[in-house]
C-alpha positions in Angstrom: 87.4 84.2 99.2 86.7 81.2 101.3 88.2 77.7 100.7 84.8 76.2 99.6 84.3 78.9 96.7 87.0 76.3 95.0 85.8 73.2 96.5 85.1 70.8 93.0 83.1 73.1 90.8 80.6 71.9 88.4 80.2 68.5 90.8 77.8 67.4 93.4 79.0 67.8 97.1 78.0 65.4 99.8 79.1 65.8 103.3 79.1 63.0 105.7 79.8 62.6 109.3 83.9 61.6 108.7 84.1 59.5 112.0 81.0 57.1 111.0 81.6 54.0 109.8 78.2 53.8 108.4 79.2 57.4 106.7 81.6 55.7 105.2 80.5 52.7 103.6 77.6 54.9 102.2 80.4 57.1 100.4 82.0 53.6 99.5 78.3 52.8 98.2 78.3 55.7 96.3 81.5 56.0 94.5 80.8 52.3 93.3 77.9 52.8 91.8 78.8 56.2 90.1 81.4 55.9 87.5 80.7 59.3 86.4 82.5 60.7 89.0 79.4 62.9 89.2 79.4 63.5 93.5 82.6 64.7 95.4 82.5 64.4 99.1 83.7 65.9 102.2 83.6 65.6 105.9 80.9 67.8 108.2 83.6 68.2 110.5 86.5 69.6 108.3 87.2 73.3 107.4 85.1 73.4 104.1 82.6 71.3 105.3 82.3 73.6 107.9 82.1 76.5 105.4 79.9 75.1 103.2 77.4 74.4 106.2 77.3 77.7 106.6 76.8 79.0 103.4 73.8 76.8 103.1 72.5 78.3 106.7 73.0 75.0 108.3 73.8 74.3 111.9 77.6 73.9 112.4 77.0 71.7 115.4 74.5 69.4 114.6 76.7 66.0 112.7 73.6 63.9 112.1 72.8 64.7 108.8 73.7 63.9 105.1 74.4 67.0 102.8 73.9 66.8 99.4 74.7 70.6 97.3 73.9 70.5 94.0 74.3 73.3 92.3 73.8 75.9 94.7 71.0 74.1 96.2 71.1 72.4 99.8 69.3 68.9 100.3 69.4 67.0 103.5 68.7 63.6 105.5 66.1 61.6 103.2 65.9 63.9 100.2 69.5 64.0 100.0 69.7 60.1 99.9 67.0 59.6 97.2 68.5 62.3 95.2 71.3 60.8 95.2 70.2 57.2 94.3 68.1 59.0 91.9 71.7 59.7 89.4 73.5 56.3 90.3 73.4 53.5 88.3 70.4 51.3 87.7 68.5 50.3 89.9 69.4 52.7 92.4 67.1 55.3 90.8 64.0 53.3 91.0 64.4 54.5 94.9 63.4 57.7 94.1 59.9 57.4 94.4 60.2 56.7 97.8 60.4 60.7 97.4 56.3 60.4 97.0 56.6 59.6 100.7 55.9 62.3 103.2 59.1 64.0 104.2 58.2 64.1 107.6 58.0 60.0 107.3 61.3 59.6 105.5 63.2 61.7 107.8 61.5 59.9 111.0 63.0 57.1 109.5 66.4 58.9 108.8 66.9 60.1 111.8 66.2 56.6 113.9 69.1 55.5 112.1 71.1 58.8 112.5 70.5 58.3 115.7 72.1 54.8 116.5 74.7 54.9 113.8 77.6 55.0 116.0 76.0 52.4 118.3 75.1 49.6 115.0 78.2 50.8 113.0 81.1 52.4 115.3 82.9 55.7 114.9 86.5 56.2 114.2 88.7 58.7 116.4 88.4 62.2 115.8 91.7 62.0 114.7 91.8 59.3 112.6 91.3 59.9 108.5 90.7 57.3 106.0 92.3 57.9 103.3 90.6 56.7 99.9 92.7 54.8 97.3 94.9 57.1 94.4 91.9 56.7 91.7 89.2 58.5 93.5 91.4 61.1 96.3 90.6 63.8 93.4 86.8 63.7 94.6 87.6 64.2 97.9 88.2 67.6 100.2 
């Protein structure tokens, strides 16, 4: 049995680039704005994320996306984001119909900014870990 069969069942996963600042303050963005608790999160790089990846028959090496597993199903860049937005508090949701946009569109746009994250937002250390206040560690792995 692998570490991610125990990874925070019954919740919504997101993996994010752990070194990205701009990673970051999106999972800061989200945790704020969902006081259901309803998305845990985890780094790409780290041993589950790494699992899960794989599971979902997604490159290992390629850190430039946003993963977002619900419920056995795998969601990435642009989709991931609007789903996401889509169960946050108001008026995140009202994002969602950017969905009615051409994926190919929103993921052009997705991965311009993927592209220059580090460059706009900086990147920790590979070494370095922030770790998240008491109240929300739980949602993290």
């Amino acid at each position: 049995m692998n570490q991610s069969d125990h990874v925070h069942t019954g919740h919504s996963i997101v993996l994010v680039d752990g070194v990205c600042h701009f990673c970051q303050g999106a999972t800061r963005f989200i945790i704020k704005r969902d006081p259901k608790g309803i998305f845990h999160f985890g780094s790409l790089q780290s041993e589950v994320g790494q699992e899960l990846l794989h599971a979902g028959g997604l490159s290992t090496d390629q850190l430039d996306t946003f993963v977002l597993i619900e419920d056995g199903t795998y969601y990435t860049r642009s989709t991931a984001a609007l789903r996401i937005a889509k169960r946050l508090r108001f008026p995140y949701p009202v994002a969602y119909v950017l969905i009615l946009v051409p994926r190919f569109v929103r993921d052009a746009v997705y991965n311009w900014v993927a592209r220059n994250r580090y460059r706009w937002f900086g990147k920790d250390e590979e070494d370095q870990c922030q770790i998240p206040p008491p109240e929300i560690r739980k949602r993290f792995f």
